[in-house]
C-alpha positions as CSV (number, residue, x, y, z in Angstrom):
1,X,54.4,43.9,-4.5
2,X,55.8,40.6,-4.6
3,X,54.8,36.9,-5.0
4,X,52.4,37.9,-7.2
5,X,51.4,35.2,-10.5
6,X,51.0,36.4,-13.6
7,X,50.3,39.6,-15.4
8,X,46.6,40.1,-14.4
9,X,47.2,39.7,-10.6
10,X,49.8,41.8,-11.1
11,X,48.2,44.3,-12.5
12,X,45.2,43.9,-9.5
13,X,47.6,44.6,-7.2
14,X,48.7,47.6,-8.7
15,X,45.6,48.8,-9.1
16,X,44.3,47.4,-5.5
17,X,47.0,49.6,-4.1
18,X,46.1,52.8,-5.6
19,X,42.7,52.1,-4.8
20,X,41.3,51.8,-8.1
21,X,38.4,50.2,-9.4
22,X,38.8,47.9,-13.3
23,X,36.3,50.7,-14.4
24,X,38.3,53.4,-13.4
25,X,41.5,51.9,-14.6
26,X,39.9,51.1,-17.5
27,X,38.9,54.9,-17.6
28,X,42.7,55.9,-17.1
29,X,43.7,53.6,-20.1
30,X,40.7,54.7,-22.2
31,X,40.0,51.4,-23.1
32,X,36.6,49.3,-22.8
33,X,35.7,47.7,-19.4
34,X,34.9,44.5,-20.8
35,X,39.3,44.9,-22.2
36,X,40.5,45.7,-18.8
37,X,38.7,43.2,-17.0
38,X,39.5,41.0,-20.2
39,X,43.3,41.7,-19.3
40,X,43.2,41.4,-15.9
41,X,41.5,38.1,-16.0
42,X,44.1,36.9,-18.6
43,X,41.7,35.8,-21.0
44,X,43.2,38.4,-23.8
45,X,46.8,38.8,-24.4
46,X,47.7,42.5,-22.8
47,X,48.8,44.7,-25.8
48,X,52.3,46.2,-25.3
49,X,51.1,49.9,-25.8
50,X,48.2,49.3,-22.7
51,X,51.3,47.4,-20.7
52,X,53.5,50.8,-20.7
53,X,50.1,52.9,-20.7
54,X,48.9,50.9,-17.2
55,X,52.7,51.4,-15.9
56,X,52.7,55.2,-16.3
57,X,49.2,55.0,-14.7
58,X,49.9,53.1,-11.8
59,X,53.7,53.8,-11.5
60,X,54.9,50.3,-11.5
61,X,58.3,49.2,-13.7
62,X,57.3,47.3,-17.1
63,X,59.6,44.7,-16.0
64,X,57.5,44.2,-12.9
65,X,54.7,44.0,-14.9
66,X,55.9,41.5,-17.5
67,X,58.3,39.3,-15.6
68,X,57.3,39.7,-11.6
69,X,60.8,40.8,-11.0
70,X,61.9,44.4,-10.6
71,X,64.2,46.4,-12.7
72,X,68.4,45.5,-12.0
73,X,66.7,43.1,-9.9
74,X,67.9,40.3,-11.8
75,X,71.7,39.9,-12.6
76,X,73.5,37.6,-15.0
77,X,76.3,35.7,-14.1
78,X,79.5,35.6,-16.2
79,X,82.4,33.4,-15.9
80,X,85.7,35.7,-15.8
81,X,87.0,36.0,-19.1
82,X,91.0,35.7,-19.9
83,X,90.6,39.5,-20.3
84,X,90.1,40.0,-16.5
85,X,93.4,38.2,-15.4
């Protein structure tokens, strides 16, 4: 699951690849149809405790979710420091 844009296709993907349907992940969530699809579309602002909710449901890495990358995926750069000589 890469190149995907955004939260809400990232979180169709998800759910396209366990084969669920917005009802059923809505289901899953217990939240409202109208939320998920609401979320998904990115036409509401995805709450943090549904983000780690759909994560545990669908088995996909918060960072994933948030960011597109995966986790450790992304490394930061240091310049040595006087310590290291």
């Amino acid at each position: 699951m890469t190149d995907v844009v955004g939260i809400g296709a990232r979180m169709a993907a998800a759910r396209a690849k366990k084969q669920a349907s917005q009802v059923k992940a809505a289901a899953m969530l217990e939240i409202s149809d109208k939320s998920y699809k609401n979320y998904e579309a990115e036409k509401r602002e995805l709450p943090l405790a549904v983000a780690v909710g759909f994560c545990e449901a669908f088995e996909v890495e918060l960072e994933w979710l948030v960011y597109g990358t995966q986790a450790n995926a992304c490394l930061l750069y240091t310049s040595p420091s006087p310590r290291d000589r």
